[in-house]
N, C-alpha and C positions, 0 to 999 in steps of 0.2 A: 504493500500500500504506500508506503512510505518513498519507495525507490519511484513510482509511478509518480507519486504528487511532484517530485523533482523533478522528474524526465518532464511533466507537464508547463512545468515552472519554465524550464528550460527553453522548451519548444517555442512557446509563446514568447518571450521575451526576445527571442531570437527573430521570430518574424517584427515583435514591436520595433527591436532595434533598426530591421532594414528599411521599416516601413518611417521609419523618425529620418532617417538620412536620405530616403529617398525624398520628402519632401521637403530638407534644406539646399538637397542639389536640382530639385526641381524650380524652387523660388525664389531664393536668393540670391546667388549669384550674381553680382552688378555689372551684364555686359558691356555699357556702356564706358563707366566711369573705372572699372574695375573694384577686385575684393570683392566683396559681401553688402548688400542691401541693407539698409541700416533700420529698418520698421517698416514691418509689414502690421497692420493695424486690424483687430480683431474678427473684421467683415473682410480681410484678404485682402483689403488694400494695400498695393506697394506706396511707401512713402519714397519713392524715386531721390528727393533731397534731405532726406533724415541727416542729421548725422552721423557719421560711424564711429562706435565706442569701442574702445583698447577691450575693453572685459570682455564684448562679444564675439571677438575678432581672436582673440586670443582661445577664447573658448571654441569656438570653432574647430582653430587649429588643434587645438588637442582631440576634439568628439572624431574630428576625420583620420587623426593619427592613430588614435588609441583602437578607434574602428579597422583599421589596416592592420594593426600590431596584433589584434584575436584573430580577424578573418584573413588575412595576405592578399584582400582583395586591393591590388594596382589600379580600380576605379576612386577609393577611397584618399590613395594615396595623392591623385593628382589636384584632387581638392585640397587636402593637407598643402601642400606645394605652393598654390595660389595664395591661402592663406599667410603662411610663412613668408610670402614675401612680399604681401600688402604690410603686413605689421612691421617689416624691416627696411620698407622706405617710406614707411608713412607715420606711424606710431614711435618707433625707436627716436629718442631725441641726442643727436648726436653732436651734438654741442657739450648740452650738460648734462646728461645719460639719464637715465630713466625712462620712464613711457608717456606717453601722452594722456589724458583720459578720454579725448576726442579729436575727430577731424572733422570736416565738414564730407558733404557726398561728392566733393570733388579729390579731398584728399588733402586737403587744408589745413593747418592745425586750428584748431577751434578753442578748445579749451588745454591749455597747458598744462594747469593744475596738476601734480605730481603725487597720484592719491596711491601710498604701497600695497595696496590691496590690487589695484590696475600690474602693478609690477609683478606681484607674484602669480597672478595667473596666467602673464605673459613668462614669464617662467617654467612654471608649470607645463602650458604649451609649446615652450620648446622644446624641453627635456622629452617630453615623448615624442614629438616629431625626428629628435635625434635617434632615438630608440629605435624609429621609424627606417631612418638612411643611411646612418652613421656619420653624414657629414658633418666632417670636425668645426668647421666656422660656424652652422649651429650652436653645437654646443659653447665653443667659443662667445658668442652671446648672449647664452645664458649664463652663462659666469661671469661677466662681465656686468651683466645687473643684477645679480645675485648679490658681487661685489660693493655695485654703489647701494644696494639696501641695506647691506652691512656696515656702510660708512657711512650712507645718511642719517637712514633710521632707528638703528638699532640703539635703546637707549643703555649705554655702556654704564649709570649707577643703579636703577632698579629693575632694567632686565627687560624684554619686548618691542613691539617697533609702536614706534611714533603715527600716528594714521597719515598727513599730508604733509605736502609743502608747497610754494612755485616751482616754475617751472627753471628757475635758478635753484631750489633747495633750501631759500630765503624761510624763515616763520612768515604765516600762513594765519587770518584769523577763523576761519570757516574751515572745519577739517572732515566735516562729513562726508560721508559716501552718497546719502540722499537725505532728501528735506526729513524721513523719519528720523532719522537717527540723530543721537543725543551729542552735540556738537564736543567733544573732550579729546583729550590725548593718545586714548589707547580702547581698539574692542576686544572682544572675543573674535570679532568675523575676520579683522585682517590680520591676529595673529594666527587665526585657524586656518588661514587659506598660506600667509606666509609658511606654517607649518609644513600645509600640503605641498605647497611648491619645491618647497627646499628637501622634501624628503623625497618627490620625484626626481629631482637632483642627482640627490645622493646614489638613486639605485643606478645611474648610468655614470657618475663620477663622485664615487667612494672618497672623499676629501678627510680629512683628518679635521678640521676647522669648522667643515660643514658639518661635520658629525655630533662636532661639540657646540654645534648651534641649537641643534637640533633638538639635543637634549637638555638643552637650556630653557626652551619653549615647551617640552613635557613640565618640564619641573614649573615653571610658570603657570600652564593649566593646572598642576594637582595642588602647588602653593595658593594662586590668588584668583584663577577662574571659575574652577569648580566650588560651588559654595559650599562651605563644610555645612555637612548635614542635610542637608535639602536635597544634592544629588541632581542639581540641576547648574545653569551658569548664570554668571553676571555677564551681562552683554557689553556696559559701558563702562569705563574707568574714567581716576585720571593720570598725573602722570606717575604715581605713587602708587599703584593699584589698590585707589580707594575706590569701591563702588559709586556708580553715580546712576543704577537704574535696578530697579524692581524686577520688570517684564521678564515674564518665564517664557523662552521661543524653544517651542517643542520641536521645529524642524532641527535649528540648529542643535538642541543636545540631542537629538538622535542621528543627526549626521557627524558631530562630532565625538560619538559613542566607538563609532569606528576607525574616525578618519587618527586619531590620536593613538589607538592602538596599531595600527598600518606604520605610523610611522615609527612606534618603538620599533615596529618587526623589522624592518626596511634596514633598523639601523644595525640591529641584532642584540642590543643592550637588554639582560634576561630580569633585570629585576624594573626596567621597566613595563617590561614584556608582562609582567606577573601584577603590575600594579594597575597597569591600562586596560587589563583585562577584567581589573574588578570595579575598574571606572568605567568600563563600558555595559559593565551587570546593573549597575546603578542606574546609570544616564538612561540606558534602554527602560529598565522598569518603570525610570520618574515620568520617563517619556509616556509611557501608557497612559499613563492620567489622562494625557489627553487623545486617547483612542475612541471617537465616536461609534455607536452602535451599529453603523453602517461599514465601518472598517478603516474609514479614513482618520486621518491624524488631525488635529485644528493646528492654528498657526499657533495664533499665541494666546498669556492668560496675565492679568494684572493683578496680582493679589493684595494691594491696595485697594482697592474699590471691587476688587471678587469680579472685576470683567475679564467674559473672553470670548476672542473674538472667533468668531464660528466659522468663519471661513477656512477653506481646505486648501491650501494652494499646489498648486503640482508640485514645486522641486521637493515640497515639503515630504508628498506621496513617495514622492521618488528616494529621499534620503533613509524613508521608513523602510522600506522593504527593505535594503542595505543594512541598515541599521539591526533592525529588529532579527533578521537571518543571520547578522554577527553574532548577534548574541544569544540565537539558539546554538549557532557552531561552538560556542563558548561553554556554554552550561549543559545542554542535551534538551535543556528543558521546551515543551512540543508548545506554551505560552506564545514563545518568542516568532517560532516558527508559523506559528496560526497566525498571528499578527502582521508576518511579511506577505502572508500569501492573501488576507483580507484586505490588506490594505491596496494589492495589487488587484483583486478582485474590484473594490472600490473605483480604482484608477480606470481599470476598462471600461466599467459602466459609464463612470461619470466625467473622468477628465479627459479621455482620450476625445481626438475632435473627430468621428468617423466620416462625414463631411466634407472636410478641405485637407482633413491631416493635423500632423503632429497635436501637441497637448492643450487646453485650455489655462489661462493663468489660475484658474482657481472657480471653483462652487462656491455659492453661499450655503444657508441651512438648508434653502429648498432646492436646493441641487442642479438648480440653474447657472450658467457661467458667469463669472463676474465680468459687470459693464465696464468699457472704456479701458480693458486691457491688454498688451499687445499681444499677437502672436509671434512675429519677431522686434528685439529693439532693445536699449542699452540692457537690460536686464532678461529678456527672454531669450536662453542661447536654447542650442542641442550638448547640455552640458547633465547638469541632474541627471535629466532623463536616459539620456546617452548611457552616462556612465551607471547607474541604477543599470540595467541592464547586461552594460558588458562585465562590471561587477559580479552580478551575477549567474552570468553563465560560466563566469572561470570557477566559482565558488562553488558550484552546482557539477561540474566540468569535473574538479579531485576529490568531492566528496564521496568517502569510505563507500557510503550506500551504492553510489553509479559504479564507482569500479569494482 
C-alpha cells in the first residue's frame, strides 16, 4: 500500500513538473526584447513592458537547470542558457558587484537597490546551472558574489547579513523586500535563502570559508531564529537579533523545517545533522497548526489579536509537501506523511490553474483564487513549485520502500 501511495506520488508530480515548465516555455519567453517576460497578469495577460526582477530571472535559471540536472532533458537546458545570460548582462552590476533588483523590459537598470536576498538566489541559480555545464566562468560568478555578500553584508559583531543597501553599498533607509514586511536590519527570509544559496555553493565548491559560513547561519537559526519554545520563527529583527515581529508564517517554518537540515547534510557537520533534524520534528509539527481541514496549509496567524489569515497560497502548498515528507523520512511517523500527500491532494483541486496552466497565487476560505494576483511577475516564479516536485521525486526516487 504504502510502496503504491509513493509510486502514485511520484507519477503525478512528474507529469505536474512537465506540465509547470511546459507553460513557462510556452509564455514567457520575451522574443522581442529578450530573457523572460516580466508579468503575465492573472487573466493571461502578457504585460509586454513589466519590469524584469533579479529574483524571477534568477529563479528561472535554477527551475530550468535543476529541471535538466533530474531529467538530462537538453530542451531544458537551453532555456537555463538564455536565462544565464540575460542575468549576466543585464542584472550582474559590474561596477560595484552585486545584483540589481530590477530592469526595465528593455533591459535597463530600473531599480539599483542592492536587496541580498536578490543576491542569493542569483547564486543559488548559478551554482546549479554550473552543476548543469561545468563551465568554470559560471561558477566563477558565483563566487565572486558570494564574495561581495561576505564583504558587504555579512555583519562580522553579531552574526547574519544585513537585508539592503545602494547600489554603491552606501546605508540605505528602506531595507524591505516589499511594502509587507517590517522595515529592520535583518529577516529570517534573506538569511534563509542566503543559507540556501551558499549551501548550493558548497555542494559544487566545497570551500573551507564557505563551510564555516554556513555553519555560522545554523547556529544563528537555532540561537536567535527559532523561538525557544514555540517551535516556530521570528521573521523580523534588528540588528542585534532582537525580535521586532509576532507573525507566525507557516509557509516559511515549514519550508525552513527542511531547507536548514539540507544544509547541515550538504555540509556533513553530524551534530548538526542530529540537531536540525529535531528542528525540523518541531517546525513540521508547529506547522500543522495550521493545517486546514481541506489539506491545505494557511499562510499566516497573528497571535496578538488571534488573526489568521485564511488564505492558502501556492509556494506555501508547495513548501508543505517538502516539508511535511521530510519529516515523515525523519521520524516514520505516517502524520507527516498524510499531510504531504493532502496537502498535495488540496493543490490539485484547488491551486493548480487547469485552464491556462501552471499555479494560482493562492485560494481564499471559499476556495476561489485570489483577485488581482499575478501568474507571472516579480514574485511569481516556477520556483516553489518546481522544486516541491523535483524534491520530491529524488526523495520518492531512494526511498527504502521503491527500491
Amino acid at each position: 500500500m504504502l510502496k503504491k501511495q509513493l509510486l502514485t506520488y511520484r507519477e503525478e508530480l512528474s507529469r505536474e513538473l512537465d506540465d509547470i515548465l511546459k507553460y513557462w516555455l510556452k509564455n514567457t519567453p520575451d522574443l522581442k526584447e529578450g530573457g523572460f517576460i516580466g508579468q503575465i497578469n492573472e487573466g493571461g495577460q502578457v504585460i509586454a513592458i513589466a519590469d524584469k526582477g533579479s529574483v524571477l530571472n534568477a529563479r528561472i535559471l535554477w527551475s530550468f537547470s535543476a529541471a535538466f540536472n533530474l531529467t538530462g532533458d537538453g530542451f531544458y537546458l537551453k532555456y537555463a542558457e538564455s536565462a544565464f545570460k540575460y542575468i549576466n548582462s543585464y542584472f550582474i552590476d559590474k561596477q560595484f558587484g552585486g545584483v540589481y533588483w530590477s530592469v526595465n523590459y528593455k533591459g535597463i537598470k530600473q531599480n539599483a537597490k542592492k536587496q541580498i536576498y536578490a543576491s542569493a538566489f542569483t547564486i543559488y541559480g548559478f551554482a546549479e546551472y554550473y552543476r548543469a555545464t561545468r563551465i568554470s566562468s559560471v561558477l566563477d560568478i558565483a563566487i565572486s558574489l558570494y564574495e561581495t555578500v561576505i564583504e558587504k553584508s555579512l555583519d562580522q559583531e553579531n552574526g547574519g547579513y544585513f537585508e539592503a543597501f545602494s547600489e554603491t553599498w552606501s546605508p540605505i533607509d528602506d531595507l524591505r523586500l516589499s511594502q509587507k514586511d517590517v522595515n529592520v536590519q535583518k529577516s529570517m527570509n534573506t538569511n534563509l535563502h542566503v543559507l540556501e544559496a551558499f549551501s548550493n555553493l558548497y555542494s559544487i565548491w566545497p570551500d573551507k570559508d564557505l563551510k564555516n559560513h554556513i555553519s555560522s547561519l545554523l547556529t544563528n537559526f537555532s540561537d536567535h531564529i527559532i523561538y525557544p519554545g514555540l517551535n516556530c520563527q521570528v521573521l523580523f529583527f534588528d540588528n542585534k537579533w532582537n525580535p521586532k515581529s509576532t507573525t507566525v508564517s507557516y509557509g516559511h517554518d515549514i519550508e525552513a523545517s527542511w531547507l536548514l537540515l539540507e544544509a547541515a547534510e550538504i555540509i556533513g557537520e553530524t551534530d548538526l545533522i542530529e540537531n536540525f533534524k529535531v528542528q525540523a520534528l518541531k517546525l513540521a509539527s508547529q506547522a500543522m497548526v495550521g493545517l486546514d481541514t481541506d489539506g491545505g496549509l494557511f499562510y499566516e496567524y497573528e497571535p496578538e489579536n488571534k488573526m489568521l489569515i485564511g488564505e492558502k497560497h501556492w509556494w506555501v502548498q508547495a513548501e508543505a509537501m517538502v516539508g511535511f515528507f521530510n519529516a515523515w523520512e525523519i521520524s516514520n511517523k505516517n502524520i507527516f506523511l498524510d499531510a504531504s500527500l493532502k496537502c498535495w491532494q488540496f493543490t490539485q483541486k484547488y491551486i493548480l490553474d487547469k485552464n491556462r496552466g501552471e499555479w494560482y497565487w493562492g485560494v481564499g476560505a471559499d476556495h476561489s483564487p485570489m483577485i488581482g494576483q499575478d501568474k507571472v511577475g516579480i514574485w511569481k516564479c516556477p520556483y516553489h513549485n518546481t522544486r516541491a516536485c523535483i524534491e520530491l521525486i529524488r526523495r520518492i526516487s531512494i526511498n527504502p520502500v521503491i527500491r
